[in-house]
N, C-alpha and C positions, 0 to 999 in steps of 0.2 A: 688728441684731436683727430689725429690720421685715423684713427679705428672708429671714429664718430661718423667718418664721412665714408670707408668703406661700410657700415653698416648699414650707413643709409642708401647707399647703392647697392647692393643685397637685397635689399629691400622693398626698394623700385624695380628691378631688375625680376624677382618675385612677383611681385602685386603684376608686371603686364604681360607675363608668362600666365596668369591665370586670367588674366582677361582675354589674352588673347585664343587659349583653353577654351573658354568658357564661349566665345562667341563662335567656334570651330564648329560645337555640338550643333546638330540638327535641331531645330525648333519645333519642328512636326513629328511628332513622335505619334505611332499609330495606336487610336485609342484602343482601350476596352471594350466597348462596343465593337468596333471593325473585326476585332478578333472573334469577337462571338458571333458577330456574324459569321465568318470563314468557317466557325467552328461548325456552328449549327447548316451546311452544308452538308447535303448526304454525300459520302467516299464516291467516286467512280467504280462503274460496276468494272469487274473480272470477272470473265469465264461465266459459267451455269449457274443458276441457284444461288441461296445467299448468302455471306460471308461468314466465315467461320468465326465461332467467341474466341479471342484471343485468351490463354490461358490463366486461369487466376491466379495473381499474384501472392508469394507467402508472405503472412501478416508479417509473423513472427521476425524479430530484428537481429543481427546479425550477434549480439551478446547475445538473447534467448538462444540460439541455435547453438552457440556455443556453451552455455548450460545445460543445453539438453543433450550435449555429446557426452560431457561428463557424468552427467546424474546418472550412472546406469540402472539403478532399480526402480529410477523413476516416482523418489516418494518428496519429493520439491525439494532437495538437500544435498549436497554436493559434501560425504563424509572424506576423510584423509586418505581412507582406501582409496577410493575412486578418483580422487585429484591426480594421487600418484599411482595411477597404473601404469600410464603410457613411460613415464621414468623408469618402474620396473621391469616393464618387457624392452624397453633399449637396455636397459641394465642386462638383463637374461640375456639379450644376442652378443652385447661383449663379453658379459662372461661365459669363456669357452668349456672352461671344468668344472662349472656348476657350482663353484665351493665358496659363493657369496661375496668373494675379494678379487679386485680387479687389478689384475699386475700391471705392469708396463705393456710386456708383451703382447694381452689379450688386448691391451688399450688400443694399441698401435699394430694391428694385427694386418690388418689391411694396408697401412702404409707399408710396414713390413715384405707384405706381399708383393706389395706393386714394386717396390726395389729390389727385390729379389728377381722380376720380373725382366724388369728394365736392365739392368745387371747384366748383357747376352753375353760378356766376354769372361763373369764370373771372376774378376779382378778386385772386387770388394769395393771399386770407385765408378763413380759413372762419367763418362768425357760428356761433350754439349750436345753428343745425337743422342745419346742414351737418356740423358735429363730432360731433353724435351719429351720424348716419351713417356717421362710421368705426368705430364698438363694435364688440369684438369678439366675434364670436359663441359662444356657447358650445356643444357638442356635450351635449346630455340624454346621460344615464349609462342603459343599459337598465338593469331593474328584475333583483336578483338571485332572485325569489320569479315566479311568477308570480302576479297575483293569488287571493285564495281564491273561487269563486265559491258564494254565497248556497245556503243549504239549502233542499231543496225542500219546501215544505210541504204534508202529506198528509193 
């Protein structure tokens, strides 16, 4: 009976969370029309002469472009060679002695490196200044926006 009557309080408790939702939203929502008016407003002029065409957009979708990196001879078909090239030439840079088989060492050649690196006391261990020297660096993400610069005050 107890789980009847928290259910129904749930429930209530529900139903005037969305009423109360519901009556928060603004009632005047700006139409379609308003918009096209704004739209159909000529830009404000800049400068000399008249605005430049903004550049055309590519149709093509983000898979096409991606099919067309693959396809290299370009005959509408994506064969096995060409799927796996880019795996072949990562393949080619770890393999150091060209001889088609990839040891440990050529694997890990680079970490190898770096520890060998970091290593300055050449003790075969590295203490905690040495090990943070191996972090890995990370690459800054350029900024999607460019900054806004400051209004000039007149």
């Amino acid at each position: 009976m107890i789980r009847i009557a928290i259910g129904l309080a749930a429930a209530a408790l529900l139903a005037s969370g969305v009423f109360l939702w519901m009556r928060s939203t603004p009632a005047t929502a700006p139409t379609l029309a308003a918009a096209a008016a704004v739209a159909a407003e000529p830009p404000p002029a800049r400068g000399e002469g008249p605005m430049p065409e903004p550049p055309a957009a590519d149709t093509r979708t983000r898979e096409a472009q991606r099919f067309a990196r693959y396809d290299k001879d370009r005959d509408g078909a994506v064969r096995s060679a060409e799927y796996l090239d880019g795996r072949r030439r990562a393949f080619a840079k770890l393999d150091g002695d060209g001889d088609g088989r990839l040891s440990f060492e050529e694997y890990a050649a680079k970490a190898i490196a770096r520890y060998g690196a970091a290593d300055k006391d050449r003790s075969g261990a590295l203490d905690a200044a040495e090990f943070a020297t191996t972090r890995p660096v990370r690459k800054s993400r350029p900024l999607r926006c460019p900054p806004r610069e400051p209004a000039e005050e007149g």
